[in-house]
VMD Tcl script that draws the C-alpha trace (Angstrom):
set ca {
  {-22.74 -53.15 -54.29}
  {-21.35 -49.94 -52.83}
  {-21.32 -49.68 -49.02}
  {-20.88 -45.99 -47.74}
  {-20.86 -45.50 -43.85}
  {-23.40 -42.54 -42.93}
  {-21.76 -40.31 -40.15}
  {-23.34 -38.54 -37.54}
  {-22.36 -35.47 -39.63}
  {-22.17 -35.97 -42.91}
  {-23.89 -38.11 -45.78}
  {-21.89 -40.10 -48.44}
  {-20.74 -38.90 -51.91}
  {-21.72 -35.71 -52.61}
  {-22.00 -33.52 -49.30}
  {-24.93 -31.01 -48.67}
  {-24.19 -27.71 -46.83}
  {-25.68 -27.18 -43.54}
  {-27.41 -23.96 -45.09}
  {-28.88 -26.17 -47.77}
  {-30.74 -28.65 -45.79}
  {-32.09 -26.10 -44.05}
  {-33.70 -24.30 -47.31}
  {-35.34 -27.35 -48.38}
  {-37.51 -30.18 -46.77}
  {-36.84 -33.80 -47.02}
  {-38.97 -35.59 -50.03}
  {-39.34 -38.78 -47.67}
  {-42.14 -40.56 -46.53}
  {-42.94 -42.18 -43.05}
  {-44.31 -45.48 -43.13}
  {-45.37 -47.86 -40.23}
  {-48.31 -50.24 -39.20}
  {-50.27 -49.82 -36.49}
  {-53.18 -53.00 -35.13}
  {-55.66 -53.01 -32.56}
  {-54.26 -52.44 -28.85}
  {-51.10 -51.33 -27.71}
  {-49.54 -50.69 -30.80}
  {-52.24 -47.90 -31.37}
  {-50.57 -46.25 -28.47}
  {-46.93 -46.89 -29.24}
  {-47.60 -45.42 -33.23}
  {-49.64 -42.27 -31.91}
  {-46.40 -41.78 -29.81}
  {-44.05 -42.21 -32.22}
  {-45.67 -39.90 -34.79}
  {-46.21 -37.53 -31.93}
  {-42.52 -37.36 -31.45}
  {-41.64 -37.21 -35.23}
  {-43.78 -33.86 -35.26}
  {-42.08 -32.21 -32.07}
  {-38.71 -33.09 -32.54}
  {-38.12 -34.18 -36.25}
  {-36.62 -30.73 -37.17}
  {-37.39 -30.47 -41.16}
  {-38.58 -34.02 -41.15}
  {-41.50 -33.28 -38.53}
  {-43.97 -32.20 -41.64}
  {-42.94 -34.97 -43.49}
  {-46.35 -37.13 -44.68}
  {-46.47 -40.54 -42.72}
  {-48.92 -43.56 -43.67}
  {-50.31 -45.79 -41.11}
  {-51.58 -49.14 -42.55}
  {-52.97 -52.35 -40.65}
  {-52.31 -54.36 -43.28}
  {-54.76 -57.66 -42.62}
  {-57.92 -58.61 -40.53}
  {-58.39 -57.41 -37.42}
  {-60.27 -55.23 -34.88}
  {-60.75 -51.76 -35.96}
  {-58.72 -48.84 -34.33}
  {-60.39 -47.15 -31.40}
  {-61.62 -43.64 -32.33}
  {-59.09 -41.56 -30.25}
  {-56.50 -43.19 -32.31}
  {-58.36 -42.01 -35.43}
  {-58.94 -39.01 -34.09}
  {-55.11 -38.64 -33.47}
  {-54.34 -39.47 -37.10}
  {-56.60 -36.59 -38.10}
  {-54.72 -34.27 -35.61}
  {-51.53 -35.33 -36.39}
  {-51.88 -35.60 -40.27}
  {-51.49 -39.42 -41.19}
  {-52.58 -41.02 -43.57}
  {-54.15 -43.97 -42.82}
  {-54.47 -47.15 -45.00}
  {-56.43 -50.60 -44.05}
  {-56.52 -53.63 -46.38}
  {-56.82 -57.16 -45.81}
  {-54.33 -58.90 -47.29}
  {-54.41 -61.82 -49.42}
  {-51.38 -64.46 -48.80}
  {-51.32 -67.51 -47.01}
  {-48.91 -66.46 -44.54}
  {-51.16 -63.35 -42.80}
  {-50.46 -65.42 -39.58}
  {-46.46 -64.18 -39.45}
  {-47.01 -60.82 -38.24}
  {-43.65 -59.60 -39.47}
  {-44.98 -60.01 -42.79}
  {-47.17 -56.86 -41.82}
  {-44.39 -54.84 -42.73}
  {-43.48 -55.24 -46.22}
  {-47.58 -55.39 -46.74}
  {-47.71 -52.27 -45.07}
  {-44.84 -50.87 -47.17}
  {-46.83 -52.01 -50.71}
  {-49.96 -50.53 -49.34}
  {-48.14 -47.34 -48.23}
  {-46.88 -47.42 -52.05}
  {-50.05 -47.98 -53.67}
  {-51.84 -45.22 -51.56}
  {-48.81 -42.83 -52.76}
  {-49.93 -43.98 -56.27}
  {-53.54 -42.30 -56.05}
  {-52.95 -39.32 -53.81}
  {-51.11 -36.46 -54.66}
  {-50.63 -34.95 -51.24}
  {-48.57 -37.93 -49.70}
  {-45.08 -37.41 -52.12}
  {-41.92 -38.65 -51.26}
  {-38.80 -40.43 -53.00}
  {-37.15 -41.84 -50.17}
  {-39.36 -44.05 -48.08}
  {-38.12 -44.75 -44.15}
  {-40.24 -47.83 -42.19}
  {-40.18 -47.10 -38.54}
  {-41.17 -49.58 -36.21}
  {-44.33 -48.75 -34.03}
  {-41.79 -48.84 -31.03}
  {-39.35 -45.98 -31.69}
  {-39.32 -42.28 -30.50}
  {-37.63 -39.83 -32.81}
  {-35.83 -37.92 -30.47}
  {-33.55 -35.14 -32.85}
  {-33.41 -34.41 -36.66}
  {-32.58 -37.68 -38.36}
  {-30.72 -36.25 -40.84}
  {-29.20 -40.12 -42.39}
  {-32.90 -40.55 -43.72}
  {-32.23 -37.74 -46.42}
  {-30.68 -40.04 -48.41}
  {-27.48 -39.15 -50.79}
  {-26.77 -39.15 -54.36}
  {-26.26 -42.85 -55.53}
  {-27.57 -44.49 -52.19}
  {-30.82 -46.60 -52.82}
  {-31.02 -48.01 -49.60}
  {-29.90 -47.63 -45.85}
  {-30.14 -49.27 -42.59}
  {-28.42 -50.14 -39.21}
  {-26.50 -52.96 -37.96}
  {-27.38 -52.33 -34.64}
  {-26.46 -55.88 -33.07}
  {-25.41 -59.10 -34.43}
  {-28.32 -61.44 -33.32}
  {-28.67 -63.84 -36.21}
  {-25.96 -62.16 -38.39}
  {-22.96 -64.77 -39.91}
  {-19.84 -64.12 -39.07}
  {-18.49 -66.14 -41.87}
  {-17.56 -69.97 -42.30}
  {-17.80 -72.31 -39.24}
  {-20.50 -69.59 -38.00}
  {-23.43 -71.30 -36.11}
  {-25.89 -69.24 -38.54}
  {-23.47 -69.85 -41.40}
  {-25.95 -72.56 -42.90}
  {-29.12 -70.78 -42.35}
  {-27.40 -68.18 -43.79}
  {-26.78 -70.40 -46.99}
  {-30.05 -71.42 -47.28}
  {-31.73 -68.25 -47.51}
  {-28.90 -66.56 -50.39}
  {-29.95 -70.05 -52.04}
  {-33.61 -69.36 -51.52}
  {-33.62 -65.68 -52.86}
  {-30.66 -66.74 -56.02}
  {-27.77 -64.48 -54.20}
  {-24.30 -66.18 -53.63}
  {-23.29 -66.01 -50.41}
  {-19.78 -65.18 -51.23}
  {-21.20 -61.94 -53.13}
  {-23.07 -60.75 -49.44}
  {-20.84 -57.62 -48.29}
  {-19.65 -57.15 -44.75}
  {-20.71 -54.85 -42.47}
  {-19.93 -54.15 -38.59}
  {-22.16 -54.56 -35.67}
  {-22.82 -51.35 -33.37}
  {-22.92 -53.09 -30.39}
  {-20.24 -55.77 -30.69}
  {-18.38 -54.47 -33.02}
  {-18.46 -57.60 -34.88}
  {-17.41 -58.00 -38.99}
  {-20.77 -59.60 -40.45}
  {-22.45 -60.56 -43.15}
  {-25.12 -58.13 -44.82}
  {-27.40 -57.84 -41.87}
  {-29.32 -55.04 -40.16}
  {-32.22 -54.13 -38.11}
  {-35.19 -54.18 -39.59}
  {-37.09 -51.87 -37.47}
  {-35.42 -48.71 -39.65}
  {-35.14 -49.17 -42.90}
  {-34.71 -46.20 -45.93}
  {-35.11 -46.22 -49.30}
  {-35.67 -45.05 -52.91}
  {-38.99 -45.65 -53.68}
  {-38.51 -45.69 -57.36}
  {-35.67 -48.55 -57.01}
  {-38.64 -51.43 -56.83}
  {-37.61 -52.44 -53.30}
  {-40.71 -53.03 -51.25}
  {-42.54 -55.13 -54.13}
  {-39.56 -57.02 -54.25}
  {-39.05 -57.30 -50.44}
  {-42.15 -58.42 -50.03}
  {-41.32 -61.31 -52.47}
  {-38.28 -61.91 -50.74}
  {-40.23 -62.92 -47.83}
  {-42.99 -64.96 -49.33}
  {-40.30 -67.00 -50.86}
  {-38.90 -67.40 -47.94}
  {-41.76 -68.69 -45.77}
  {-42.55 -70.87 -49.08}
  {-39.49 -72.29 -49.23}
  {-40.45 -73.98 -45.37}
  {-37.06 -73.02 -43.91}
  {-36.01 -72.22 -40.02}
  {-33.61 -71.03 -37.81}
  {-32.50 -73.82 -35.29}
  {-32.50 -71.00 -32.94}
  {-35.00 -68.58 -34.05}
  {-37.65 -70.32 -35.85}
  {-39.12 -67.60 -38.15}
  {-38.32 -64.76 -36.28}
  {-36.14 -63.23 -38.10}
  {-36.47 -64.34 -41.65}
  {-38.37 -61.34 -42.75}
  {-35.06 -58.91 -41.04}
  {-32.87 -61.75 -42.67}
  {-34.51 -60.99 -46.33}
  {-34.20 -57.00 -45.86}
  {-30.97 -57.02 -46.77}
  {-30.81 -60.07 -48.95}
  {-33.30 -58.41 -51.41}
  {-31.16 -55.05 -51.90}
  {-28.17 -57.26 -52.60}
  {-29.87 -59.02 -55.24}
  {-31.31 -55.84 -56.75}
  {-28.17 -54.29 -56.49}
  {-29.07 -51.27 -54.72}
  {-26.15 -48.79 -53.34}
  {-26.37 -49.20 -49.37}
  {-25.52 -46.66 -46.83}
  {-24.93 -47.85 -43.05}
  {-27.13 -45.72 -40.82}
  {-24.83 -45.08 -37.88}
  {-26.66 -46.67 -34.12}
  {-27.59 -42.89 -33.18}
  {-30.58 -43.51 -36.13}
  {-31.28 -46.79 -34.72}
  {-30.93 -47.28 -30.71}
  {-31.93 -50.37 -29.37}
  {-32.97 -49.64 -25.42}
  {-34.70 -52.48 -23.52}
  {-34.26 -55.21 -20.93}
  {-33.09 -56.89 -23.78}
  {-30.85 -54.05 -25.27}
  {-28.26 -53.09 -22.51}
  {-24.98 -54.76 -23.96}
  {-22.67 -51.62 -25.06}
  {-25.19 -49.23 -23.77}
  {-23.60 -46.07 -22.29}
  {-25.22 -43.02 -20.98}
  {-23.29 -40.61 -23.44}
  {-24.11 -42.98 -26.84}
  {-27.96 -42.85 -25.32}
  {-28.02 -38.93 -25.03}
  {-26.69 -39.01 -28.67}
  {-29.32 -40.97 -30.04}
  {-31.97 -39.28 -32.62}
  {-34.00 -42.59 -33.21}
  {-34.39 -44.54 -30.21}
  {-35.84 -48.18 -30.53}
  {-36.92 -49.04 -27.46}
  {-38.78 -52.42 -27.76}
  {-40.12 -53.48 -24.26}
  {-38.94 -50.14 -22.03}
  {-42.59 -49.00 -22.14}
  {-44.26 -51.82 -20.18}
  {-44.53 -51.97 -16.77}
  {-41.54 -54.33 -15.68}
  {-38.81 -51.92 -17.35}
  {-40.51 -48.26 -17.22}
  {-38.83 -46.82 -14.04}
  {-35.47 -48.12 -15.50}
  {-36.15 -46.22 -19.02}
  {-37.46 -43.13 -17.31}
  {-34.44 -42.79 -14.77}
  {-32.02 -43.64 -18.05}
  {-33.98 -41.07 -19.83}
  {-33.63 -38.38 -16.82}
  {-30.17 -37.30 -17.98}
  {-29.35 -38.09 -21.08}
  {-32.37 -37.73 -23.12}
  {-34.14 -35.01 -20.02}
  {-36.60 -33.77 -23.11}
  {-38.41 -37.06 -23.81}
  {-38.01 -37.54 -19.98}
  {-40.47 -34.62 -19.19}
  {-42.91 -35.15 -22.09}
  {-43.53 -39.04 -20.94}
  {-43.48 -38.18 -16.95}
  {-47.16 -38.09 -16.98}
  {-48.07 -41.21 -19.53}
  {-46.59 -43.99 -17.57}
  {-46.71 -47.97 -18.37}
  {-47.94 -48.93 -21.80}
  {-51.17 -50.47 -21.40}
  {-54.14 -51.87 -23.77}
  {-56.43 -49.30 -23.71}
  {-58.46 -51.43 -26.68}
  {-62.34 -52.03 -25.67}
  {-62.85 -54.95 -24.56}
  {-65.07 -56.62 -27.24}
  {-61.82 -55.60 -29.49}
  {-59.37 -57.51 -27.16}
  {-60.72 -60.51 -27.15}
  {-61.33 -60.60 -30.75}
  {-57.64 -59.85 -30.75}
  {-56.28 -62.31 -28.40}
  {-58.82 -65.19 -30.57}
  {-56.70 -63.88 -33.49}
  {-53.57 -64.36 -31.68}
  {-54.06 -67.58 -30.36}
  {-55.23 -69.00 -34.31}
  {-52.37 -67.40 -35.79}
  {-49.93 -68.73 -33.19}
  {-51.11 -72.16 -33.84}
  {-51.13 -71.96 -37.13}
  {-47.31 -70.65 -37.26}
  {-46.54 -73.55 -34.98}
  {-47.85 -76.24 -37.63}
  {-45.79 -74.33 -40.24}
  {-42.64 -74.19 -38.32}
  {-43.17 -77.94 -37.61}
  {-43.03 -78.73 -41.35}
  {-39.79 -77.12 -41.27}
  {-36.42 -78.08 -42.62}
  {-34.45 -75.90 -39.83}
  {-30.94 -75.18 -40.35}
}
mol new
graphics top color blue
foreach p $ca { graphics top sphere $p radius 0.5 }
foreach p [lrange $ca 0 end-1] q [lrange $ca 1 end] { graphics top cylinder $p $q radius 0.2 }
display resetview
């Protein structure tokens, strides 16, 4: 497996002239879920900031699935998707494991694939999941992929990432290459943004690019039901992270050409994201993840962070403030019934769990 680092400025292999991107737009193809309640808001937001700042990506066609049961989107959202041009997908999906809501994403990614199948207006070769929770913020150029690279993400932090033998994770980290037939010897290395820490194949999973012709989200979506079938945990995380864990796994064993996507295409900002943060690597950031900064108990931090080095998205979000769950009522308990089922039922799973 080739590993090329994407820079800020540049793309690997072949290079592209400035004057060429700009005569020709992107063939990728935006791909997120979106469920009842706040994440209606959060996706709404996130497309709206695709379209105002995305440069030549801001036309780009984006697909919005909820990929299992639940309450149905309030109109204003759907409205939204009408004004803002995405396509929207719902299915219900058939597994056993609909309870793990990070399974919504590779669902959502086959869905998004199938829809591509039947309608001709939604094209794209390179497909880039975006988490719900991120604001584009400035052209991200990294998602035009480059000759020879099939796949590309970011190691933003090192969270459950290996660090090698005599690693904490180092077993769980065995288990899983057993569970999905890749050596762990054969994973490739790859540095953390944040620590700066030499890893094993690990990245977030809340951007993730690819060629859509290289088989990778029926395949990823594989990964991870072999993984939940195979009743294996993290000692520390539970299932929390065995869908990110198989991201990477699965383009290993498919053999796909991976480019690192540099943290300006991936910025984690939270309460939970502040290690390494500086106000100059902030005001450079084009994607920003920013996980909890919307709700209520972080807001006035983000917003005063966002003042002076990203003063743009400052000005367009002075008047939204806190996320909230603007989701009728009728829709939120149905919701929080759902919740409370599929929590229990992930409990009883993780119980019958070898953890390592």
């Amino acid at each position: 497996m080739m590993i090329a680092t994407v820079s800020p400025t540049s793309m690997p292999h072949t290079p592209i002239r400035p004057a060429d991107r700009a005569k020709r737009a992107p063939s990728v193809t935006f791909v997120c879920c979106v469920e009842s309640g706040p994440l209606e808001t959060t996706t709404v937001l996130m497309v709206r900031s695709l379209r105002r700042w995305g440069g030549k990506f801001a036309a780009c066609p984006v697909i919005a699935v909820t990929p299992r049961l639940g309450p149905p989107l309030m109109r204003s959202t759907r409205a939204a998707f009408d004004e803002l041009n995405v396509h929207y997908v719902r299915q219900t999906a058939q597994t056993p494991f609909t309870w793990y809501s990070f399974l919504n994403k590779p669902l959502s990614l086959v869905a998004a694939e199938r829809r591509m199948e039947t309608d001709s207006s939604v094209r794209g070769d390179t497909i880039v999941w975006l988490d719900a929770d991120i604001f584009i913020t400035g052209e991200p150029e990294a998602f035009e992929l480059a000759d020879g690279v099939d796949f590309a993400a970011c190691p933003s932090d090192r969270n459950l990432g290996s660090t090698g033998p005599g690693d904490r994770y180092e077993p769980y980290w065995a288990k899983m290459c057993a569970i999905h037939g890749t050596p762990l010897e054969k994973l490739p290395w790859v540095q953390t943004c944040r620590e700066r820490q030499r890893i094993r194949f690990y990245f977030n999973g809340g951007v993730l690019a690819y060629r859509r012709s290289s088989g990778y989200a029926p395949a990823y979506l594989q990964g991870c039901l072999n993984a939940l079938s195979a009743h294996v945990r993290s000692r520390d995380a539970g299932l929390f992270f065995a869908e990110q864990v198989t991201a990477g796994l699965i383009a290993v064993k498919q053999g796909l050409n991976a480019a690192i996507l540099p943290e300006r295409f991936n910025y984690a900002i939270g309460s939970k994201a502040l290690d390494g943060f500086t106000p100059e690597s902030f005001a450079d950031a084009r994607v920003l993840h920013y996980h909890d900064a919307l709700w209520g108990h972080f807001f006035p931090q983000f917003m005063e962070m966002c003042r002076t080095a990203q003063p743009a998205l400052h000005e367009w979000l002075t008047d939204l403030g806190p996320l909230t769950n603007a989701a009728p009522l009728p829709w939120r308990l149905l919701a929080k019934t759902l919740k409370t089922v599929r929590t229990r039922k992930q409990n009883s799973f993780e119980a019958s769990c070898d953890q390592f």
